[in-house]
ChimeraX commands (.cxc) that place a marker at each C-alpha (Angstrom):
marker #1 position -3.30,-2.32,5.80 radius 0.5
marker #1 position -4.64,-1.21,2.16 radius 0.5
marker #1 position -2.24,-1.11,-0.81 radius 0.5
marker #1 position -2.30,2.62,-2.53 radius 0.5
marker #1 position -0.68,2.77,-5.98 radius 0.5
marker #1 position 1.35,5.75,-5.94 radius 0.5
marker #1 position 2.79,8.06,-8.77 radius 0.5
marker #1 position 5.53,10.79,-8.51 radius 0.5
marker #1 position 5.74,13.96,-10.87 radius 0.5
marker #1 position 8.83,15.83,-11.34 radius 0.5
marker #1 position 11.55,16.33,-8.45 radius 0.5
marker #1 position 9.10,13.99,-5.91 radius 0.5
marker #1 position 9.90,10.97,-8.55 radius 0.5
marker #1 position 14.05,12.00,-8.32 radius 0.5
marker #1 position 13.60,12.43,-4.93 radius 0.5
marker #1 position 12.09,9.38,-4.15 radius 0.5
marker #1 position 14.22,7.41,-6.87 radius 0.5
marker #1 position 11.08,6.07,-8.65 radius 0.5
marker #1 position 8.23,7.73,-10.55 radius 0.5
marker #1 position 5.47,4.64,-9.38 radius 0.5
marker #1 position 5.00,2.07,-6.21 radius 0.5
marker #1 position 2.46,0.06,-4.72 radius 0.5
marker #1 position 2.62,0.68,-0.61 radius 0.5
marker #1 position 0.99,-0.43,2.46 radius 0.5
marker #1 position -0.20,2.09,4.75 radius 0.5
marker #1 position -1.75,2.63,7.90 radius 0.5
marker #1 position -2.45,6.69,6.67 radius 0.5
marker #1 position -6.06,7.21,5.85 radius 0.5
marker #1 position -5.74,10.91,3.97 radius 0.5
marker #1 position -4.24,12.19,1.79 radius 0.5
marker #1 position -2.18,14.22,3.86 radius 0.5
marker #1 position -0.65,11.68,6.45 radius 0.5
marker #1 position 0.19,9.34,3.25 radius 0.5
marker #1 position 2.05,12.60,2.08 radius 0.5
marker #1 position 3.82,12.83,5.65 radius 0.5
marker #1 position 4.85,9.38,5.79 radius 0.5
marker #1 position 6.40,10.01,2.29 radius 0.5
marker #1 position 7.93,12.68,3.29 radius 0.5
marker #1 position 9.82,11.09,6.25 radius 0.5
marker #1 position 10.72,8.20,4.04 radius 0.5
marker #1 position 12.10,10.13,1.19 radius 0.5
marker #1 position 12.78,13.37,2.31 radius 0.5
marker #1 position 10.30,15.27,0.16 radius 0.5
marker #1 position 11.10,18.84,0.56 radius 0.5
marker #1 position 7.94,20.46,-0.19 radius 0.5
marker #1 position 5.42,20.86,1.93 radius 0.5
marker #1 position 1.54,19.46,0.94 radius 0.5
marker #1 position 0.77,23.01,0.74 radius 0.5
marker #1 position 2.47,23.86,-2.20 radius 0.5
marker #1 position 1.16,20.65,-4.31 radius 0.5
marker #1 position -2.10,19.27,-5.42 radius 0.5
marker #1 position -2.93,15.95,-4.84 radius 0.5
marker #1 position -5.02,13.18,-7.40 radius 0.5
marker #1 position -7.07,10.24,-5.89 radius 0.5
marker #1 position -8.45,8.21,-9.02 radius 0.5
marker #1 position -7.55,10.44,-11.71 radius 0.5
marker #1 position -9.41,13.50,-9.87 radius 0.5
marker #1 position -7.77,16.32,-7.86 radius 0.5
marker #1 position -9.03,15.90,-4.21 radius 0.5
marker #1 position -8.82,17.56,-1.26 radius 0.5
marker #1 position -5.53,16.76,1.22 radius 0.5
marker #1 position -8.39,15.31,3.75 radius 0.5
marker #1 position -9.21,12.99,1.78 radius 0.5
marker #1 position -9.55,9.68,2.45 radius 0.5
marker #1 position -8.30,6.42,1.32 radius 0.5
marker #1 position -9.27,3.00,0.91 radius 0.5
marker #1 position -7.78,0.13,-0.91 radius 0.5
marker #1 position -6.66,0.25,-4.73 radius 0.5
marker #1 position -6.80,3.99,-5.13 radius 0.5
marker #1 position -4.48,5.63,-6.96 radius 0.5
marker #1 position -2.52,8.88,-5.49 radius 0.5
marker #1 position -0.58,11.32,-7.56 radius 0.5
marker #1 position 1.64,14.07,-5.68 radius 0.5
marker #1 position 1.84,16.54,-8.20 radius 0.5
marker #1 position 4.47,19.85,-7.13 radius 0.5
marker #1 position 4.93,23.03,-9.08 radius 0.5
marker #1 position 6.22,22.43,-12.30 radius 0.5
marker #1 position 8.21,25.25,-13.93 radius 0.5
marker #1 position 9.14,25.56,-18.05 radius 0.5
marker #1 position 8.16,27.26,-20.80 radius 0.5
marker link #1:1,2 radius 0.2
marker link #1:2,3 radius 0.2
marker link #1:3,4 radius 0.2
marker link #1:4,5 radius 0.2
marker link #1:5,6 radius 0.2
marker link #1:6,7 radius 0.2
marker link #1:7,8 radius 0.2
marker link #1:8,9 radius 0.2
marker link #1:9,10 radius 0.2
marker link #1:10,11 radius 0.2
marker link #1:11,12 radius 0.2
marker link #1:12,13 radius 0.2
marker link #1:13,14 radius 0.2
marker link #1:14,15 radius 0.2
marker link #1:15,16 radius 0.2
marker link #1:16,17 radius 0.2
marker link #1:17,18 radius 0.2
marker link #1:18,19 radius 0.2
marker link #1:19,20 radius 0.2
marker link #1:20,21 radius 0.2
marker link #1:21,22 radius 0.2
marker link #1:22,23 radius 0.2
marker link #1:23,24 radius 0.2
marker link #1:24,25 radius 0.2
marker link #1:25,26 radius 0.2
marker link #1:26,27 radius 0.2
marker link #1:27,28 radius 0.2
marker link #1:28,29 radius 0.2
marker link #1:29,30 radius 0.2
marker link #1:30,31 radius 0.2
marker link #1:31,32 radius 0.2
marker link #1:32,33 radius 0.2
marker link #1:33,34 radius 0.2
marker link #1:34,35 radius 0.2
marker link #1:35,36 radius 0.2
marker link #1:36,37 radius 0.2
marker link #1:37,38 radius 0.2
marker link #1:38,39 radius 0.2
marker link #1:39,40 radius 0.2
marker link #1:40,41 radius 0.2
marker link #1:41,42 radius 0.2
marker link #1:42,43 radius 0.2
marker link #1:43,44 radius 0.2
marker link #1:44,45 radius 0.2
marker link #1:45,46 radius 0.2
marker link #1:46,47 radius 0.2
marker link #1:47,48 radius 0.2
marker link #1:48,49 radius 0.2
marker link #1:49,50 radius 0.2
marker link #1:50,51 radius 0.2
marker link #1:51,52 radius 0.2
marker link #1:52,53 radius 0.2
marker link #1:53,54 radius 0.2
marker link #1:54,55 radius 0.2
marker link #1:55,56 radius 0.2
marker link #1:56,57 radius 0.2
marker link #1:57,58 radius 0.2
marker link #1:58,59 radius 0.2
marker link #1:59,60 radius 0.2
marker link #1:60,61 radius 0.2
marker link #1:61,62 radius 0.2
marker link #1:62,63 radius 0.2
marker link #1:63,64 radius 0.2
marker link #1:64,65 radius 0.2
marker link #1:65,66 radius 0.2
marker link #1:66,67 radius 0.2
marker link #1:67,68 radius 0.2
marker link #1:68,69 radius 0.2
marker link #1:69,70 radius 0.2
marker link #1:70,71 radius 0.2
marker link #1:71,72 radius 0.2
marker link #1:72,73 radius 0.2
marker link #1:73,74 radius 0.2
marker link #1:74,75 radius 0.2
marker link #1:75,76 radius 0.2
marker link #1:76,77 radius 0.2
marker link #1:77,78 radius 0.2
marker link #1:78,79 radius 0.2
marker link #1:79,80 radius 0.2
view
């Protein structure tokens, strides 16, 4: 199974009670990493209401993944 280094923004890092983690998967998109995230930490939000990064680019949630790459969930972030 690859290794994906994963980083959390904002309530996905609280949520998951870490902001970075190096996983093994069987998921090969985006998407279904996102899904097996969300089962294992409860994620609230959907994929639909985030963008996702592979390598320091925004992708699309079909995406797919190999070994090494680097995901970033990244939700709605609110401020001013």
């Amino acid at each position: 199974m690859p290794r994906i280094e994963l980083e959390y923004f904002a309530q996905l890092g609280e949520q998951a009670g870490r902001r970075v983690e190096t996983r093994e998967t069987s998921e090969t998109t985006a998407a279904a990493l996102y899904e097996e995230l969300r089962a294992a930490y409860g994620f609230a939000l959907p994929a639909g209401q985030m963008r996702v990064a592979v390598n320091a680019a925004f992708r699309p949630w079909t995406q797919s993944l190999k070994e090494g790459d680097h995901v970033v969930f990244i939700p709605p972030v609110s401020g001013g």
